[in-house]
C-alpha positions in Angstrom: 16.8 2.4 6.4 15.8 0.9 9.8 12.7 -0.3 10.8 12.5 2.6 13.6 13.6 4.8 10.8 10.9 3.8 8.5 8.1 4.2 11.4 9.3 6.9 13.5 11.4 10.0 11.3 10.0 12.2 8.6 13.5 12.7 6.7 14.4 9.1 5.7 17.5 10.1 3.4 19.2 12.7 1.3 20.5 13.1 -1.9 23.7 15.0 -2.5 24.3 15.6 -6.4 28.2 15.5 -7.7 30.6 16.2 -10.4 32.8 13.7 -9.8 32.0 10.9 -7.6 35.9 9.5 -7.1 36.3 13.2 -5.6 33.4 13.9 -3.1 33.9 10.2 -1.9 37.3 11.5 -0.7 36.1 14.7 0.5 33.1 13.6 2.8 34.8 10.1 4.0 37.3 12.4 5.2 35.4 15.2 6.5 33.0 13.1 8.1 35.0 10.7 8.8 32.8 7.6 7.5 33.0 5.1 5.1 31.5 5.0 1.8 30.5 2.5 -0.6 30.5 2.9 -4.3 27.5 1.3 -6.1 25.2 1.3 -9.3 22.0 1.0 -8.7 19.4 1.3 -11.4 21.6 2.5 -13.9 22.9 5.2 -11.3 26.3 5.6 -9.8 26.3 6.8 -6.5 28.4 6.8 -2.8 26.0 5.7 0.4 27.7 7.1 3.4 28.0 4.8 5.8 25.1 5.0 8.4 24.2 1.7 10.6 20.6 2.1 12.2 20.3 6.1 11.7 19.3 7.8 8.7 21.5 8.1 6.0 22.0 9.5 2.7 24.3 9.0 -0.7 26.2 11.0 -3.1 24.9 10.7 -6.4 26.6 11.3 -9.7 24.9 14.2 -11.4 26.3 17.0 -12.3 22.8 18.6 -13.5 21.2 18.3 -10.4 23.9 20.5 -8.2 22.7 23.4 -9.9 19.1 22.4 -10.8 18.0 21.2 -7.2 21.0 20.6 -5.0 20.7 18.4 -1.8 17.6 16.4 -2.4 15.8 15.6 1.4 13.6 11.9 1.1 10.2 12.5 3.2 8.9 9.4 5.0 5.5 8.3 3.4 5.8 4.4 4.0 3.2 2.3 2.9 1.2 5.0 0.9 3.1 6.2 -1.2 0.5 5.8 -4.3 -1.8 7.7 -1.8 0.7 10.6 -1.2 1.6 11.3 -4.5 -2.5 11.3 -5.6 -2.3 14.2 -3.3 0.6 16.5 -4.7 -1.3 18.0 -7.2 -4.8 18.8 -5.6 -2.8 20.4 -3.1 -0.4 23.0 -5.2 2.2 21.4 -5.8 3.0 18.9 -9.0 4.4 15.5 -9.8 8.3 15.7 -11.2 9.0 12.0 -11.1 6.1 9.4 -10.3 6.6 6.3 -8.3 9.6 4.0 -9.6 12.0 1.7 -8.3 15.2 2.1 -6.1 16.1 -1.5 -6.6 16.8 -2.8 -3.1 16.4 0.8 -1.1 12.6 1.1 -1.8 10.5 3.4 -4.1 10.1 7.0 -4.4 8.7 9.7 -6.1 10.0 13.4 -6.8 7.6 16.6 -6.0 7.7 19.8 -6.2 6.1 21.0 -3.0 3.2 24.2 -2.8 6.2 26.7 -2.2 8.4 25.4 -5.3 10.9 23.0 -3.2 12.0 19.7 -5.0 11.7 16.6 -2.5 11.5 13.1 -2.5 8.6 11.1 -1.0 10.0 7.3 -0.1 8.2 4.4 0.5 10.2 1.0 1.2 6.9 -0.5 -0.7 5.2 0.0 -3.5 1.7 1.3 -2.0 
């Protein structure tokens, strides 16, 4: 993520949840016509579409989560992230995944929002 990213856009990234990583790789390279890099990263294996300055999002191997959740949006909440998350609750929603690691790409957490609706809150610091 850029620094403009990081101060001026609400959705930071997105998470697209797969069956088969050799097989979406080759379906959205194609279809979008982008490159995308294969990694692990904390233990998960995942595809991060190519995306320069702009936003940009990965394909991540798990097959649970295609039917559990789906595409998974990242919310902007740099530098408070602590702060955000001590809000989730009092405010009606609840706390799926607190803060951890994303290795080099940050920290997030994973909500549920007041209406039921699984997102991620992102933070490139631990704050």
């Amino acid at each position: 993520m850029s620094n403009f990213n990081g101060s001026h856009n609400r959705v930071v990234w997105f998470d697209i949840p797969v069956a088969d990583l050799d097989r979406s790789v080759d379906f959205y390279s194609t279809v979008l016509n982008v490159k995308i890099e294969k990694q692990t990263v904390e233990g998960f294996s995942l595809g991060i579409l190519e995306h320069g300055e702009g936003n940009g999002g990965c394909l991540v191997l798990n097959k649970e989560e295609i039917a559990a959740g789906g595409v998974m949006v990242y919310l902007n909440v740099n530098g408070r992230i602590r702060d955000a998350v001590s809000k989730v609750v009092p405010n009606g929603g609840s706390v799926l995944q607190d803060v951890h690691s994303l290795g080099p790409h940050g920290f997030r957490a994973i909500v549920l929002d007041s209406e039921g609706n699984r997102v991620a809150l992102h933070s490139e610091t631990d704050a």
